[in-house]
C-alpha positions as CSV (number, residue, x, y, z in Angstrom):
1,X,0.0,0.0,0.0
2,X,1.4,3.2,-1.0
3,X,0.4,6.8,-0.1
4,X,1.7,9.9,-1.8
5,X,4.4,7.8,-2.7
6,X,5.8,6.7,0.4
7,X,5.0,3.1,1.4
8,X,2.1,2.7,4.0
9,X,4.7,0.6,5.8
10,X,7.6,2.7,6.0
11,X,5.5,5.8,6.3
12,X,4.5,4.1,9.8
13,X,8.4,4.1,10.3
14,X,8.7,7.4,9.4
15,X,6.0,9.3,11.7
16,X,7.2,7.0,14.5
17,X,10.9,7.7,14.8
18,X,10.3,11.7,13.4
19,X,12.9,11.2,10.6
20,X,12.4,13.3,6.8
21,X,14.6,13.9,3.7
22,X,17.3,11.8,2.8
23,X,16.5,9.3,5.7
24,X,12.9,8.7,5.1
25,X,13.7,8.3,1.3
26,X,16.4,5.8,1.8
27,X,14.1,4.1,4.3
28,X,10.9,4.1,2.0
29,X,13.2,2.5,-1.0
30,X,14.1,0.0,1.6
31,X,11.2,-1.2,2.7
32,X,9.9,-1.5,-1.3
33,X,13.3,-3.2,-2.1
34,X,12.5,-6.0,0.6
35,X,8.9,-6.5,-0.1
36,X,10.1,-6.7,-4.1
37,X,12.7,-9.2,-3.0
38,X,10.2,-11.3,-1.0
39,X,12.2,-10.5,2.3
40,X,10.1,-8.2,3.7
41,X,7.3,-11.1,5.0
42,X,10.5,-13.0,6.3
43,X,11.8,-9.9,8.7
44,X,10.5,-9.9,12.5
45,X,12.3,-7.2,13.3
46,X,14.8,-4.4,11.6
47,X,16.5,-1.7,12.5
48,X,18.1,0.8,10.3
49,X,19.7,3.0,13.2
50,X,18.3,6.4,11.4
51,X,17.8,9.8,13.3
52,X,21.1,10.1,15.1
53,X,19.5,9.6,18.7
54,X,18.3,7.0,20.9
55,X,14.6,7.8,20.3
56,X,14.7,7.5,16.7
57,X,17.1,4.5,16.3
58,X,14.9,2.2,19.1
59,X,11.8,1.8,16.4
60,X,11.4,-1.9,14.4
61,X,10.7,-1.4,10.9
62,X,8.4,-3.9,10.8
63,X,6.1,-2.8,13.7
64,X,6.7,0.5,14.7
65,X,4.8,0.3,18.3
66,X,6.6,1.7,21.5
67,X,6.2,-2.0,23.4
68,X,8.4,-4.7,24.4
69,X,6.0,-6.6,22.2
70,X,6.5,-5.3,18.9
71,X,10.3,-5.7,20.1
72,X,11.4,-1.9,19.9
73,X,14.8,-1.3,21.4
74,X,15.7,-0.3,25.1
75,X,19.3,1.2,25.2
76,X,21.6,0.7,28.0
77,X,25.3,1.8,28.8
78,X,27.8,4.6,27.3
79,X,26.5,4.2,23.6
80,X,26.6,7.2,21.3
81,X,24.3,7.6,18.2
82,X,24.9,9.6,14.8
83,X,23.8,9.5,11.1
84,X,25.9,6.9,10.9
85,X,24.3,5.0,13.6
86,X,24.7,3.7,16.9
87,X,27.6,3.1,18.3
88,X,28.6,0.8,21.4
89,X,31.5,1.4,23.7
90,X,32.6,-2.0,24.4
91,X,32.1,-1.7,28.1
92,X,28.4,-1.4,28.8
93,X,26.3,-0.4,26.3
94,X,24.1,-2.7,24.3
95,X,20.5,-2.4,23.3
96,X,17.7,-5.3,24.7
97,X,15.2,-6.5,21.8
98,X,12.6,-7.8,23.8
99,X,12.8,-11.0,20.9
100,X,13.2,-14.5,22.1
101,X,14.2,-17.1,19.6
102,X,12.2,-19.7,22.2
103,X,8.8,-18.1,21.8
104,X,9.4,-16.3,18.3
105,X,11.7,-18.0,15.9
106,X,11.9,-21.2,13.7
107,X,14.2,-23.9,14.6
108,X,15.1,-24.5,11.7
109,X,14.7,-21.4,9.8
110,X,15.8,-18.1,11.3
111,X,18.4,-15.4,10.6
112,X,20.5,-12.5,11.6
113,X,21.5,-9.2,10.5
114,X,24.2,-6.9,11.4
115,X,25.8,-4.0,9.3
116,X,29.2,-3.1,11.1
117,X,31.2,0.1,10.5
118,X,33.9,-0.4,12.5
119,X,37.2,-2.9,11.9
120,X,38.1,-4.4,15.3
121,X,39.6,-7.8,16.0
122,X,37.8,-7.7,19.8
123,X,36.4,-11.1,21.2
124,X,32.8,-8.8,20.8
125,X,29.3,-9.9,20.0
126,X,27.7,-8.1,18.0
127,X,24.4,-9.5,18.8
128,X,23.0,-12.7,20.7
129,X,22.0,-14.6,23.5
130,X,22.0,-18.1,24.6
131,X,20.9,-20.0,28.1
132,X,22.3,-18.4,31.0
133,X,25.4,-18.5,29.8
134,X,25.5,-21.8,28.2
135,X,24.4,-23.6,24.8
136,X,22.6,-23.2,22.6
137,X,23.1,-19.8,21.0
138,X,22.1,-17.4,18.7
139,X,24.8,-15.1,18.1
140,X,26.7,-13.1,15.5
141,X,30.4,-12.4,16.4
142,X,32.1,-10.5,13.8
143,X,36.0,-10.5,14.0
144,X,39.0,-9.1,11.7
145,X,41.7,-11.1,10.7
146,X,40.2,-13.7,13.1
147,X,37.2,-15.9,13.2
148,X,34.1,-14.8,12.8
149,X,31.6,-16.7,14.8
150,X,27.8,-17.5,13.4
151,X,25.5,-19.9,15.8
152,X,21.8,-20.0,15.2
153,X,19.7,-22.4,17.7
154,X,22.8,-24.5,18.1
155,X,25.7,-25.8,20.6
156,X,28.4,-24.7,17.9
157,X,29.3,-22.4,15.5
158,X,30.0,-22.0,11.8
159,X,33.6,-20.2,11.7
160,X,35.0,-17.9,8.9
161,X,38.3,-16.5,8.9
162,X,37.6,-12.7,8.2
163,X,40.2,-9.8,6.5
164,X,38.4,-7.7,8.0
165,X,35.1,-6.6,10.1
166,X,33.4,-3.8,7.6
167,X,30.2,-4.9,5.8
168,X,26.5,-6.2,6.1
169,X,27.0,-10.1,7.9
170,X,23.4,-12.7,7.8
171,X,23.7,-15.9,9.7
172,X,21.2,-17.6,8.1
173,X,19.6,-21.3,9.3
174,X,17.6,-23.1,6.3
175,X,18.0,-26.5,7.8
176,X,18.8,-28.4,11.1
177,X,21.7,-29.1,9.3
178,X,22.7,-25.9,7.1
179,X,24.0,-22.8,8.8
180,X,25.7,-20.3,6.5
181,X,27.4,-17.2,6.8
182,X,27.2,-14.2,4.8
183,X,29.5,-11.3,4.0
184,X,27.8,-9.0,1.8
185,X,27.0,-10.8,-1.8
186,X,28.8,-13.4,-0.6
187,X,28.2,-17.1,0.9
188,X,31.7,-17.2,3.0
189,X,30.6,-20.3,4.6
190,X,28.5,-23.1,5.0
191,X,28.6,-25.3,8.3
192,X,26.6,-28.8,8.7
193,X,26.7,-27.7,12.7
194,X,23.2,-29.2,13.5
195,X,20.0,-27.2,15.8
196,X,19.5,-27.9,19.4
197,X,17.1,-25.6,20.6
198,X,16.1,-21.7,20.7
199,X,17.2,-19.8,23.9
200,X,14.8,-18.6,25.7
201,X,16.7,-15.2,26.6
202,X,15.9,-12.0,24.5
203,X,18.4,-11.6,21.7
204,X,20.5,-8.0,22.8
205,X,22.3,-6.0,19.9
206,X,26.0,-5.0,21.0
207,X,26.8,-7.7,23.7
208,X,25.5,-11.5,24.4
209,X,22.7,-11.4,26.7
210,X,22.9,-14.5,28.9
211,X,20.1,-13.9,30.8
212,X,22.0,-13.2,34.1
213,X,24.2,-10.9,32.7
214,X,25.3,-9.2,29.4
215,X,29.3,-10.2,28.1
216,X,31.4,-9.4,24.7
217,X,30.4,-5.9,24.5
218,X,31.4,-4.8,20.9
219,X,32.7,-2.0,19.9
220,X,31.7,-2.1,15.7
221,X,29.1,0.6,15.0
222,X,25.5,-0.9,13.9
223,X,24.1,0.8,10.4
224,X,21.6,-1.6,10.3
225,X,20.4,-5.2,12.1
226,X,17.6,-7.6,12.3
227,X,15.9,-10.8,13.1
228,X,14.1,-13.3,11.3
229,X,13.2,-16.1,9.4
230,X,15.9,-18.0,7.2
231,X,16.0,-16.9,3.8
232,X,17.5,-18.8,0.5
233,X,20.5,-17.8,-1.3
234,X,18.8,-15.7,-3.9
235,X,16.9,-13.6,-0.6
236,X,20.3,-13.0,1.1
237,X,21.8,-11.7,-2.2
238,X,18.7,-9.2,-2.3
239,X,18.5,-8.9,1.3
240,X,22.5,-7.3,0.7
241,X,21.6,-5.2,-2.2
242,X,18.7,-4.0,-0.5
243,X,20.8,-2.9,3.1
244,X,23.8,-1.9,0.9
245,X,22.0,0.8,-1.2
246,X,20.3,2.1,1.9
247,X,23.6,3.0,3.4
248,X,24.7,3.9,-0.2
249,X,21.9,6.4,-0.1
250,X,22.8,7.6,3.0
251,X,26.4,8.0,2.3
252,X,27.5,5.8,5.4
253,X,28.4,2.6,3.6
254,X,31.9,0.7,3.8
């Protein structure tokens, strides 16, 4: 549905986090990108980390509502926000998504997102959670000239050995047997690592939230992350081309 132009469901976006110009373009070509691409229906939550300050960047794309329910962000800790996105400190900041894999996501179909900015070869979690502080996990941990980490519903982890931390990373789960990694139009690897079970702690962005406690701060600036279903080859290609002309657009890609 579209109105004056804008898509009904990025215009929702748009009056929630108080964004115009450049930004709510970028984020209205977006959200038609994804729906073109089929990605759109797959996406619990997204977010594009628009507006520069905690109030804007805390909306979900996909249901703009001010509840834990409709898994808006809750900030915590030294972060700092820009155009270019939020930006943990490494220390204590991370943001809570109010999204459990137990109670929300597929076994055996699930992914997630995370645009970083920043090059660091910290032992850092970009996003995640897992029981307690034990198996299984969901987690992203990007790394330069180091292994990157990728475990979705699962006791291990599919391992890449990165050149460097820049770019738009999906774990993506299609199978209980088929975890892949990718790094921007790219399959880096694929990992028969098989499914255990969805934690059934909320998944933070910018630390590992083990229920008890949140560890592996990160320090790599988030232009964009998000949550969802698993998605086949051709819908992570799209899925990229659609994040990597939004920050192309907004003049904050690396």
């Amino acid at each position: 549905r579209r109105n004056g132009g804008t898509d009904a469901d990025a215009q929702a976006f748009i009056t929630a986090s108080g964004i115009s110009g450049t930004e709510a373009t970028a984020v209205n070509t977006l959200v038609v990108n994804l729906k073109s691409a089929n990605v759109w229906t797959k996406i619990k939550a997204a977010y594009p980390m628009v507006g520069g300050t905690a109030t804007s960047c805390k909306w979900n794309l996909k249901n703009p509502v001010d509840s834990n329910a409709a898994f808006r962000l809750v900030f915590s800790g030294g972060g700092t926000f820009s155009a270019n996105g939020y930006q943990p400190n490494g220390t204590n900041a991370y943001a809570d998504t109010f999204l459990i894999p137990s109670t929300t996501l597929t076994l055996n179909s699930q992914h997630i997102s995370y645009y970083s900015r920043t090059n660091s070869n910290g032992t850092e979690v970009e996003m995640g959670c897992n029981n307690a502080g034990s198996n299984p996990n969901t987690l992203l941990e990007i790394r330069t000239a180091g292994t990157t980490y990728v475990s979705l519903a699962a006791n291990g982890y599919a391992t890449y050995v990165d050149a460097n931390s820049l770019g738009f990373y999906i774990g993506n789960r299609t199978a209980s047997n088929v975890t892949k990694l990718f790094k921007n139009n790219t399959a880096v690897t694929t990992s028969a690592n098989g499914s255990a079970s969805n934690p059934i702690n909320s998944i933070s962005i910018g630390a590992l939230n083990s229920g008890f406690t949140k560890q592996y701060y990160t320090t790599k600036q988030c232009a964009f992350a998000s949550i969802g279903d698993g998605l086949t080859d051709a819908e992570a290609l799209a899925f990229y081309n659609a994040v990597n002309n939004f920050q192309v657009t907004l003049a904050r890609n690396v």
